[in-house]
N, C-alpha and C positions, 0 to 999 in steps of 0.2 A: 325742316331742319336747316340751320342755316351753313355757311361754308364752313368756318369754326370746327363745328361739330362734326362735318363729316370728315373734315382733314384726321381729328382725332379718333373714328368710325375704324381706318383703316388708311394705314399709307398706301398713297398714291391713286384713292379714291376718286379726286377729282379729274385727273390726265386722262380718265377713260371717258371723256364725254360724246365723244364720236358714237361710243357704243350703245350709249342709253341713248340714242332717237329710235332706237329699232322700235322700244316699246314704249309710249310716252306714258306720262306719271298717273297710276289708277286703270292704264290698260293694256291689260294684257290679253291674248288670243285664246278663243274657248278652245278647253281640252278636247282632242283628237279620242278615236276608240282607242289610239295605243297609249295614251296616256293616262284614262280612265283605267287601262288593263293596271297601270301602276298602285291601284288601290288596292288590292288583292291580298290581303292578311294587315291593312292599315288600319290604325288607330286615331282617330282624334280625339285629344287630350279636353277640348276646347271650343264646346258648341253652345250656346246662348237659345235653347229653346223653350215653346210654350210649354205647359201652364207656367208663366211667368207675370210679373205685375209691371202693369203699364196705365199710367194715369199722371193727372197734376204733383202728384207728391214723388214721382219716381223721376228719373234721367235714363231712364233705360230708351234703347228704341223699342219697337213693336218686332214680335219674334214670328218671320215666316211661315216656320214648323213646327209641332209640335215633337215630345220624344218619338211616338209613334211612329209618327211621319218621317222620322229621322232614321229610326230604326229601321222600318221597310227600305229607306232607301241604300243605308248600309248594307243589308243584306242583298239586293240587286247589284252592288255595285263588287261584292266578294270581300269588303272591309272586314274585318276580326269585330269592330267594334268603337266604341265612342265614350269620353266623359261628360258628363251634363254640368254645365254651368249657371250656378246665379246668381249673380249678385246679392240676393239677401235670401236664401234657402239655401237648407243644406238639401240635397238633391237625391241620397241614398235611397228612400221609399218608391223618387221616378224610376230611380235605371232595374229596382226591383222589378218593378210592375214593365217596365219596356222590354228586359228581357224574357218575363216569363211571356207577354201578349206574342211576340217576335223570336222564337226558338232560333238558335243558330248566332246570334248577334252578340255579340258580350258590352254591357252598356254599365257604366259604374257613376259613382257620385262626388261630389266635391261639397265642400264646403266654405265658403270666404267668412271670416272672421270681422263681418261690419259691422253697424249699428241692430240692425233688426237680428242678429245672433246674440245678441250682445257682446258685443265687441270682441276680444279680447278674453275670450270665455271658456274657461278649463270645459265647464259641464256642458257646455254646446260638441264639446269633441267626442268626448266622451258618449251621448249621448249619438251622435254619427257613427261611431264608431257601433255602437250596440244596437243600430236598427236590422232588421229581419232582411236576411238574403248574402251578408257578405257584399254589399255593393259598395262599402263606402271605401275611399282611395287616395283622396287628395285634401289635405287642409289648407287655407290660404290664407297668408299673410292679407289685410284690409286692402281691398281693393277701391269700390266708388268712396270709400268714406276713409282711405287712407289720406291723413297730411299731405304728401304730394300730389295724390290727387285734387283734393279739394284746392292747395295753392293753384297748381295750374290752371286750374278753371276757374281762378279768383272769385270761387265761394265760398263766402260769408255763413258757415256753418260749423258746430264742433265737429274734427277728426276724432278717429280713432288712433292716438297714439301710440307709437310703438318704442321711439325711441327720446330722452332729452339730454342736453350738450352730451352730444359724441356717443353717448353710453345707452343700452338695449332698457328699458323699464322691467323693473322685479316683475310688474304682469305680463310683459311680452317673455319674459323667462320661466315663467309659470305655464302658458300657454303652450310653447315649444315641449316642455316636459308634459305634460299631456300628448301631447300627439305622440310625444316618442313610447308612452307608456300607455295607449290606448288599445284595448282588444279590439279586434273587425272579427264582430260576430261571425260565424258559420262561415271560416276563412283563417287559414294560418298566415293571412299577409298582413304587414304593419303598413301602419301609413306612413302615407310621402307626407314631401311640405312645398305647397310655393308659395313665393316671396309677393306676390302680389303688387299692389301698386305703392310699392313704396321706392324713395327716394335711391339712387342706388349704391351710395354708404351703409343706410338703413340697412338694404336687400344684404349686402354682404355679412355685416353683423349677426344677421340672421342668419345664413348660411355658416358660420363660425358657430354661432351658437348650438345649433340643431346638429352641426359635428359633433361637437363637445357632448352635448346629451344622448346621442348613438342613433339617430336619425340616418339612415342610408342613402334613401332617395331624396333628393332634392332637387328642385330647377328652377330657374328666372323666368318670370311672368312675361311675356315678351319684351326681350330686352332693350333691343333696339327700339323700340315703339314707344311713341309718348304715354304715357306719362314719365315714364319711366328713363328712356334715353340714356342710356349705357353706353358709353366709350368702351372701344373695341381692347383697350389696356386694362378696364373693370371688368368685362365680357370673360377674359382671359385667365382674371384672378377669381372669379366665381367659378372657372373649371379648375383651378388649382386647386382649391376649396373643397372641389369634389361632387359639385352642381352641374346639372344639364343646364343647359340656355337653348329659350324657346323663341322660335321662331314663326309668326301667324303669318298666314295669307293675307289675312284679313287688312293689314297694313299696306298690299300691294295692289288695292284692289277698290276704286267708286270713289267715293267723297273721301273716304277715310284715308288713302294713299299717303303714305309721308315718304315713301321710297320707292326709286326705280328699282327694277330687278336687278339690275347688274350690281347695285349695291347690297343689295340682300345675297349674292352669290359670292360678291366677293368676301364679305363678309363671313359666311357658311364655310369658305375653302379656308380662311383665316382661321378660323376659331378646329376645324375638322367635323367634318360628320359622325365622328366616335362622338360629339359634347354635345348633338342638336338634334333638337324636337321639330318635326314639322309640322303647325296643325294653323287650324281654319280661323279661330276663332272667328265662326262665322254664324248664321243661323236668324241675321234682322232682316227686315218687311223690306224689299227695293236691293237686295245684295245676292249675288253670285250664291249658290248654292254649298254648305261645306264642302260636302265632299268633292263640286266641280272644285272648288277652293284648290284643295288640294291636289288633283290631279292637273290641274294648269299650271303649279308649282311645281311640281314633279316635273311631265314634262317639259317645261324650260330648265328646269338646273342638269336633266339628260340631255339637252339640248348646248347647255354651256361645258358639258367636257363629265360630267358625275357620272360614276358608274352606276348601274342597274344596282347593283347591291350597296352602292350610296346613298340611294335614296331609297335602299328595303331599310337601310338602318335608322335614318331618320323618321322617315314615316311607317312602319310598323317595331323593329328590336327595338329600337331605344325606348318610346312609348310603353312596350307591354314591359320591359325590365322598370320602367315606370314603377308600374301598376304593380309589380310582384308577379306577372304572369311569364310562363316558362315560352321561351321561342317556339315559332311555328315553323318547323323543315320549310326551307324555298323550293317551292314546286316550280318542276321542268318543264 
């Protein structure tokens, strides 16, 4: 990210530079046992596991764990729970089968709205919505095969479009209204939506829209993070809106790094911990563990001044109020 952008991130962003040599750009210090204790009723929104596809025809990486493996580890670690992500599956049949293999874990499904869903697909929701178990949780606006995406990585392939001059497409409003009118089988909870990778005009329109149709939960696909790149003034106007704004590990952390921590902090105190998600978006072949993810996140922002129940809100209440799940008492 260049100076530009970070000026407009957050005033006064760059004066703190003294402060980011503590931890250089992509490293940060593995979690402590007391920082691992910080998982204890946490949720990640936002894990990339096997069974996934990986081959010539994909951009995915290679996925570390699978749900399984994912699950057992949440349950070691005293996590509530996890959502499964993937870019071209909807994901409700794994977190079925992960939660019943792994009793104790609560593990739900997403859906992104790419090409292999077919895009832009009332009857792909619907269809999430109505598989066996109640697992399904999250619709997503097109992520690898959103227009922004594919410009950013100057690829030479159709998007899935969502929006043309200014204005939302009759099928991204079709879609929206689906989600908000979709039953989750064996479950009184309606689905959420995120905004996925889209440009972050698009992202807001969206969020206006998904208002306007009675959509409750909503939140920005990591905002701050490329592809995406939200200015800390649009960050602000998507919580006015009425949207969470999500914040991954995954951006602070190996090749993928676009930001120091201090920026991610600052940013977090900016915006409030009442408006932000904390999760991993973690789970590829050569990267930090999620759920370490997460607890190395935690404790550095307990470390920069956040209370213990600032970072229960971001990484576990906000999450399951997410999800439609009722809060878990903070255990003494």
């Amino acid at each position: 990210m260049n100076r530009r952008a970070l000026m407009a991130l957050a005033p006064g962003l760059l004066l703190a530079r003294p402060a980011w040599a503590q931890f250089p750009l992509g490293r940060l210090p593995p979690p402590t046992p007391a920082d691992r204790a910080m998982l204890r009723g946490a949720i990640d929104i936002h894990t990339h596991l096997d069974p996934d596809s990986f081959g010539p025809h994909s951009v995915q990486a290679r996925r570390a764990l699978d749900v399984i493996d994912m699950a057992e580890r949440a349950k070691k670690a005293g996590m509530r729970g996890f959502v499964i992500k993937q870019h071209y599956d909807q994901t409700a049949q794994l977190a079925y089968l992960a939660s019943k293999a792994v009793p104790g874990v609560e593990v739900f499904g997403q859906l992104c709205l790419n090409h292999p869903m077919g895009g832009l697909n009332p009857a792909a929701v619907y269809h999430f919505g109505e598989v066996k178990g109640g697992r399904a949780r999250i619709v997503s606006m097109p992520t690898w095969d959103s227009e922004k995406n594919i410009t950013s990585r100057g690829q030479d392939r159709p998007p899935v479009r969502v929006s043309k001059d200014g204005e939302l497409l009759a099928e991204t409003k079709a879609v929206i209204a689906a989600i908000a009118k979709a039953d989750v089988r064996d479950s009184d909870v309606r689905l959420a939506l995120a905004t996925g990778h889209l440009s972050p005009a698009e992202a807001l329109m969206v969020i206006r829209e998904a208002k306007r149709q009675g959509i409750a939960r909503v939140f920005v696909t990591h905002a701050i993070g490329h592809p995406i790149d939200m200015t800390m003034a649009q960050m602000q106007e998507a919580v006015r809106l009425g949207a969470q704004i999500e914040f991954v590990a995954g951006f602070l952390i190996g090749q993928r790094a676009s930001f120091t921590f201090d920026q991610y902090a600052r940013a977090i105190r900016t915006l409030g911990p009442d408006h932000v998600i904390l999760s991993s978006d973690g789970g590829q072949l050569g990267q930090v563990m999620p759920d370490d993810m997460i607890a190395m996140v935690a404790g550095l922002l307990r470390g920069r001044g956040f209370t213990a129940a600032e970072v229960r809100r971001m990484t576990a209440d906000n999450p399951a109020a997410l999800l439609g799940l009722p809060p878990v008492p903070t255990q003494n």
